[in-house]
N, C-alpha and C positions, 0 to 999 in steps of 0.2 A: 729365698729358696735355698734349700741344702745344696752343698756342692756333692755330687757324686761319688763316692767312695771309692777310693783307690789303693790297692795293695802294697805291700812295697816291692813287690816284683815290676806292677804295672808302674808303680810311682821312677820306677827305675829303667824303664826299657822304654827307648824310643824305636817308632817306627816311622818310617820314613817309603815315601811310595815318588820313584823316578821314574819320569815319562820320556822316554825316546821318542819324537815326533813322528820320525820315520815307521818304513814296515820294513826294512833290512833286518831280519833276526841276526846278523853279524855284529849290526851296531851295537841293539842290545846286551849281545852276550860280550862284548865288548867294554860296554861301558857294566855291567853287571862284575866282572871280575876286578875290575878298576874299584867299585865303588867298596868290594868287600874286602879290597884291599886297606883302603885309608878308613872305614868307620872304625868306632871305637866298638870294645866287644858286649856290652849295651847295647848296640842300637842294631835293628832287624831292618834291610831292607828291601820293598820291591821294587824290581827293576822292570816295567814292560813297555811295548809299543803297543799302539793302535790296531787293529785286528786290520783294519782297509787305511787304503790313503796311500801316498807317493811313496816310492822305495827308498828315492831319495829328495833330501829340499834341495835343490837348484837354484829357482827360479819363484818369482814373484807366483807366479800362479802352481807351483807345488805348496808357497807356504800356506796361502788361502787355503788350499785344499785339504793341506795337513791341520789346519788351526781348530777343524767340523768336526774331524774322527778324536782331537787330541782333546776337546771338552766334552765328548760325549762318554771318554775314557774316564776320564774325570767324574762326571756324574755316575755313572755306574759302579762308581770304586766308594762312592759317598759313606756308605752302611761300614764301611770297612774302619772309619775315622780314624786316619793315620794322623799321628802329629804332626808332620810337615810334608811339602812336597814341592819336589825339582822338577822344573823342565828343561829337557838336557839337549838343548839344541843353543847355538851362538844367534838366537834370536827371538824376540818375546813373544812366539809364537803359544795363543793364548792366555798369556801372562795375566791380561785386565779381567779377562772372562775367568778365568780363576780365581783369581782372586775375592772375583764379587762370590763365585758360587762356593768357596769355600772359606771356612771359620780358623783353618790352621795359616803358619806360614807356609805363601808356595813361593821358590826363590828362582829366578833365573839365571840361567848362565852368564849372559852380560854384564847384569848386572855385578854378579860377585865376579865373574873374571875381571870387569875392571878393578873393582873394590880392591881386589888382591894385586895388582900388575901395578896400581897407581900405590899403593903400600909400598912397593919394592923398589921404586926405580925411578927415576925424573923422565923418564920417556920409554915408550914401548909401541911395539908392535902389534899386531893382531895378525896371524899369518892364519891364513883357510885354506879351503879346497879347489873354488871355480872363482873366475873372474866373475860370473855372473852377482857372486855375493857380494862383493867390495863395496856397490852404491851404499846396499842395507846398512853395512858395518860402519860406514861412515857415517851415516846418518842417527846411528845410537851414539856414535861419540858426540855430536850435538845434544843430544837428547842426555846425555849422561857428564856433559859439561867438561870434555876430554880431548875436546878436537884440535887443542893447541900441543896436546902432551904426546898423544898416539898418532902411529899409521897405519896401513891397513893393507899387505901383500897375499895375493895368490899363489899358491905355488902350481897350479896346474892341473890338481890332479881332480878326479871325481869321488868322491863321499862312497863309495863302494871300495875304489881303488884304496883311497886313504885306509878305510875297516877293515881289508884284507892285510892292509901291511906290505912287505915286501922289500928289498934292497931298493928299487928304482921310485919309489915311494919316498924313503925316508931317506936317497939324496936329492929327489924337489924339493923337499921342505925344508933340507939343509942349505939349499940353494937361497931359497928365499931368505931363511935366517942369515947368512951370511952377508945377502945384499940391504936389508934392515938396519945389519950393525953397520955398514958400511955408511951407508947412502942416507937411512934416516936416524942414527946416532941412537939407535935403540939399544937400550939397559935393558931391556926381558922381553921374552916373546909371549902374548898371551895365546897360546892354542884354539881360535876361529871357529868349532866345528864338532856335533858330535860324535862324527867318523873318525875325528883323530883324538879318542879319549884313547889312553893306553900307549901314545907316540909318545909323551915325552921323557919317558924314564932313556930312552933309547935316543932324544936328539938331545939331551942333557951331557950326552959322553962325547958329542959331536961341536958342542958349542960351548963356549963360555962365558954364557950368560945364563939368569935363571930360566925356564919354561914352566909356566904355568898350565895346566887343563882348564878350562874355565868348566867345564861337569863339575869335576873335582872341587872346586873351589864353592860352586852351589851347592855342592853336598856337605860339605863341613860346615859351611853358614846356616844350612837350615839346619841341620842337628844342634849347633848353637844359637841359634833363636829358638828350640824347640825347650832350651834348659831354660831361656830365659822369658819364655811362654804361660798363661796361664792352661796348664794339662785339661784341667776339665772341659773349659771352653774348646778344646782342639778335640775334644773327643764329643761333644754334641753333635747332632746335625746342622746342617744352615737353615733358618727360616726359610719359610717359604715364602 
């Protein structure tokens, strides 16, 4: 079969389609000015949430909840054939069901925030939002072969509070950062969370260690798996 013809505009421009799990339009636009920060001026991308589903992930039963509205977003973007695609939450929520239903790469946060945090540093943190998260987070560093090298701190706050920002915000999370380096001998903080995309240029002047976003970090991986991709296959649809 011929391979699909592709121009060198098209042969040159990736697009990239980023899923917010949440329905906070804050996170979004959020992690939307974040993400148009670090692409390269090549790469186009979108950034949305789910029209229904939890404001925010919390809890085991918002991420169920979020996982229905975030492959359904997915299937409906299909006709769209972006070359890669991020789920921008610190959790593989949909991750597998995406995978299957689509032909491009889709990357997650966890996985490239560790990928990047274990590059940089012989131990590290993961610092989030709510205590409620820590089990989950722990249980990826199992799942991700990490649980000797990381740890895993809360700093308090709610995934709203984190998105808005604020002074009393970004001294919890310094808080936490401060007691990581202290207490579990953490070389970089990976950022937990994707209410705090956008925090760490600002706890970077506050701490002296690196701070990673883990958004950020699936966003640069998938746009380099998308150079080292076959194009055409990324732009078919999936079998049925």
């Amino acid at each position: 079969m011929m391979e699909p013809f592709l121009s060198d505009r098209d042969a040159l421009a990736t697009s990239l389609m980023v899923v917010n799990p949440n329905t906070n339009p804050r996170v979004t636009a959020n992690i939307r000015a974040e993400v148009a920060r670090v692409i390269l001026p090549s790469t186009q991308a979108l950034v949305v949430n789910p029209a229904a589903g939890p404001f925010s992930i919390e809890t085991e039963a918002d991420r169920d909840a979020a996982e229905t509205h975030v492959l359904a977003l997915l299937r409906d973007a299909m006709t769209a054939r972006h070359d890669g695609y991020v789920l921008a939450a610190f959790d593989d929520i949909g991750l597998a069901g995406a995978r299957t239903l689509l032909r491009a790469p889709v990357v997650g946060a966890v996985e490239a925030g560790i990928a990047a945090a274990r590059a940089m540093a012989r131990r590290f943190t993961v610092v989030t939002t709510v205590s409620g998260a820590l089990p989950g987070i722990r249980r990826q560093f199992a799942r991700h072969g990490v649980a000797q090298m990381a740890t895993a701190r809360a700093a308090d706050i709610g995934v709203a509070e984190a998105a808005n920002g604020g002074g009393a915000a970004i001294e919890k999370l310094v808080q936490a950062i401060d007691a990581a380096v202290r207490s579990d001998g953490a070389e970089a903080i990976l950022l937990g969370s994707g209410g705090l995309t956008g925090s760490a240029d600002i706890l970077r002047r506050h701490v002296g260690i690196p701070v990673i976003d883990a958004v950020l970090a699936a966003v640069k991986l998938a746009e380099g798996l998308v150079a080292l991709s076959p194009r055409a296959l990324a732009r078919e649809p999936a079998a049925d």
